[in-house]
N, C-alpha and C positions, 0 to 999 in steps of 0.2 A: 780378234779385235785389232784391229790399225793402230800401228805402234804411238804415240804420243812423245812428243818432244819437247822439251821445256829448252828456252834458254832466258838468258841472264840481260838486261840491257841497263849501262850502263850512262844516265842520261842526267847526272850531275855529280858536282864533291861540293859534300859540306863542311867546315872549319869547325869546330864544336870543345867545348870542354868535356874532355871522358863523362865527366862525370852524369853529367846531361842521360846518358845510357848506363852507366854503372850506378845505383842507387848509394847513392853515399859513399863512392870511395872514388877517388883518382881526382881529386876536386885540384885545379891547377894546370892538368896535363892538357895540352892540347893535341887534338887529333882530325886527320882530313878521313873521313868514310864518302863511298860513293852512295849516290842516289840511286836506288834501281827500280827499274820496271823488269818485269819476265812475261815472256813469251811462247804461250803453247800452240803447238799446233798437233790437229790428228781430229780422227773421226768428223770429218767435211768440216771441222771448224777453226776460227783463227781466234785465240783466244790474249788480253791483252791484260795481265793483272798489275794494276795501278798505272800511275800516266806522269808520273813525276811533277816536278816545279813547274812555274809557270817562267816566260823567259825572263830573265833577269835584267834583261835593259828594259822593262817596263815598271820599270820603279820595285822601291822595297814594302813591301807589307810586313816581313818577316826578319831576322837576320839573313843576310846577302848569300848566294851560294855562287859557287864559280860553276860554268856551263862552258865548253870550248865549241867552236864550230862545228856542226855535223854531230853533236850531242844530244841535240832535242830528240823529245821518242819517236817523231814522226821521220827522220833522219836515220835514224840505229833502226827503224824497221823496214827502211827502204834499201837499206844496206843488203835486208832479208830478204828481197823484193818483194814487198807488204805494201801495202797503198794502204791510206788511213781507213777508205770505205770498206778495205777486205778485212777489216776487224767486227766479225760478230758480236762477240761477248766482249765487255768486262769487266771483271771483277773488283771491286775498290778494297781492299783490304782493312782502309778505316779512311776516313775523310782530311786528312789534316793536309795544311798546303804543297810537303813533297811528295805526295800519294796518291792526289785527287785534284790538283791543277788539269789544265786541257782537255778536259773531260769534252770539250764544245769541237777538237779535232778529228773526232771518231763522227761520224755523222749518221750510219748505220745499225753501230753498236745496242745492245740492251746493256745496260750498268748493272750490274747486282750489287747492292749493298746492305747491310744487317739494320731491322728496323731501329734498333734498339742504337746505332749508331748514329742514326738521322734523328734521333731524339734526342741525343746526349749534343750534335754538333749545332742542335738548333737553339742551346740555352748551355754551353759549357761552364765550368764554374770559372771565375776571374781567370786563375793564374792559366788556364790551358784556350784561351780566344784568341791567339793571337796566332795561334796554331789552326787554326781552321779557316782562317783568310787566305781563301783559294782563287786563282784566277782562269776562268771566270768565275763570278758567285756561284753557288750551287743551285741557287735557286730557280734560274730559266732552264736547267735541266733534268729539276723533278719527275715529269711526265715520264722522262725514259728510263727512271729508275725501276726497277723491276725489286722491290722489299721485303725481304727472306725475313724468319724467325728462327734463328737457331740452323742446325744442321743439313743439307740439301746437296744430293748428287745434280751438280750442272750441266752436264754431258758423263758419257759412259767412261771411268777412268780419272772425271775432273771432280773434285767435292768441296764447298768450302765448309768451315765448321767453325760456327759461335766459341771466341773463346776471349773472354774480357781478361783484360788487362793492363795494357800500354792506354787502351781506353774502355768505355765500356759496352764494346759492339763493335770489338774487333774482330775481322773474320783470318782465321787461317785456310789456306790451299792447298790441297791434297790433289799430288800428280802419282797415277799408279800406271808403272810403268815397265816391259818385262824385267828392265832392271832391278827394280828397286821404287818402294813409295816414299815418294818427296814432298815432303811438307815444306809448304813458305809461309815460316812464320810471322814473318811482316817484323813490326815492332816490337812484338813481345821479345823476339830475341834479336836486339838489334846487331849485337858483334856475335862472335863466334866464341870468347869468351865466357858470354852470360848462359849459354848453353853448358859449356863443358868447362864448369865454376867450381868442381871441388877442389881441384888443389891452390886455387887462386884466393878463393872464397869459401872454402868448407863446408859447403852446400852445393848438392847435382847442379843448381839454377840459380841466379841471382837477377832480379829485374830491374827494366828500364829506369827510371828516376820520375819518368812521366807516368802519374798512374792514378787513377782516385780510390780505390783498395786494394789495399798491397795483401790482403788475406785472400781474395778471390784471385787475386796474381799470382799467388805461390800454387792454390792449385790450379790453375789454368797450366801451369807451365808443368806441373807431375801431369795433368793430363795429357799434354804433348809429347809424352815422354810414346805414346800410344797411336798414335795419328798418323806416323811416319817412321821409314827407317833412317832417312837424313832427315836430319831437319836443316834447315837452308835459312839463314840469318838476313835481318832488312837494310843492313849495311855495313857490312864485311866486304873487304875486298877480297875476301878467300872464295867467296860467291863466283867471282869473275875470271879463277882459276881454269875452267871449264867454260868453253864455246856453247857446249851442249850438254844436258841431263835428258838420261832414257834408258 
């Protein structure tokens, strides 16, 4: 099997209160996480999981994030010598605006996304709409969504898997690689913290603050315990440590 290569693209920082990702605790502290998209390659394909903000001088839909020059994804993958049309796949991890912006820059790509995620972002409840105003809408690129149900090997080595929580049709990534398999868990585990929460928190896990059942979150997240032998955080700078995972 042809090696597989994951890396990390670092294609915004957002300003945030902890607590936003810490469920009820660090309420005050403020913190800069980056935005990331990652990037596989192997087995003839280019694969692109999530696509970050939309650019920030085109107005606010959301709270504001800082983007520096040569930040946008289409930029950090030409870095890789990637052309936007050399992206086959990719994967949306969950729909919300730093995740699922530019989705309209890939013009080749097939999107996979969790059906059950296209449902929850077409009527979310009040406190979580403000978060799915993506740009562009989602809606003129329907057609090229490609609408999983749960669990599904993508290519030989790539898999995503159904795992609600941060929303309800979140998918995690599963990179199996001779090194080692790497999960990206998106939001469920935003910092590097909420993963390795016992002695902070007195629990293996502790989840995001955005969530609509924190009962189906706690086990989402003992199931991840299973999924991968890293698990790889949705905005941690400890993510960006490494040029390359494989």
């Amino acid at each position: 099997m042809e090696e597989l290569v994951l890396r990390p693209l670092h294609v915004g920082t957002i300003r945030r209160d902890k607590s936003i990702f810490t469920y009820l605790r660090n309420m005050g502290t403020q913190i800069e996480m980056p935005i990331l998209a990652w990037y596989i390659e192997g087995q003839g394909h280019r694969i692109l999981v999530d696509t970050g903000g939309h650019d920030p001088a085109k107005g606010e839909l959301h709270p504001p994030y800082m983007r520096e020059t040569g930040q946008d994804p289409v930029s950090r993958l030409a870095a890789l010598g990637v052309r936007p049309e050399d992206i086959d796949i990719i994967i949306l991890t969950h729909l919300h605006w730093d995740h699922a912006s530019n989705i309209n820059l890939f013009p080749k790509a097939r999107m996979i996304v969790q059906r059950e995620e296209l449902r929850y972002a077409a009527a979310p409840l009040d406190p979580h709409r403000w978060a799915y105003q993506t740009i562009p809408p989602l809606s003129p690129g329907l057609e090229r969504f490609e609408v999983i149900d749960g669990d599904k090997e993508i290519i030989k080595g790539v898999s995503v898997h159904l795992t609600p929580g941060h929303t309800p049709g979140i998918q995690g990534v599963a990179v199996r690689s001779p090194g080692a398999t790497y999960f990206l868990a998106g939001d469920n585990v935003p910092l590097k913290e909420n993963w390795d929460a016992k002695e902070k928190y007195g629990v293996p896990h502790w989840p995001n603050s955005i969530h609509v059942d924190l009962e189906v979150f706690f086990k989402t997240l003992r199931r991840t315990e299973s999924l991968g032998d890293i698990i790889l955080p949705g905005h941690d700078w400890s993510a960006l440590e490494r040029t390359e995972y494989k």
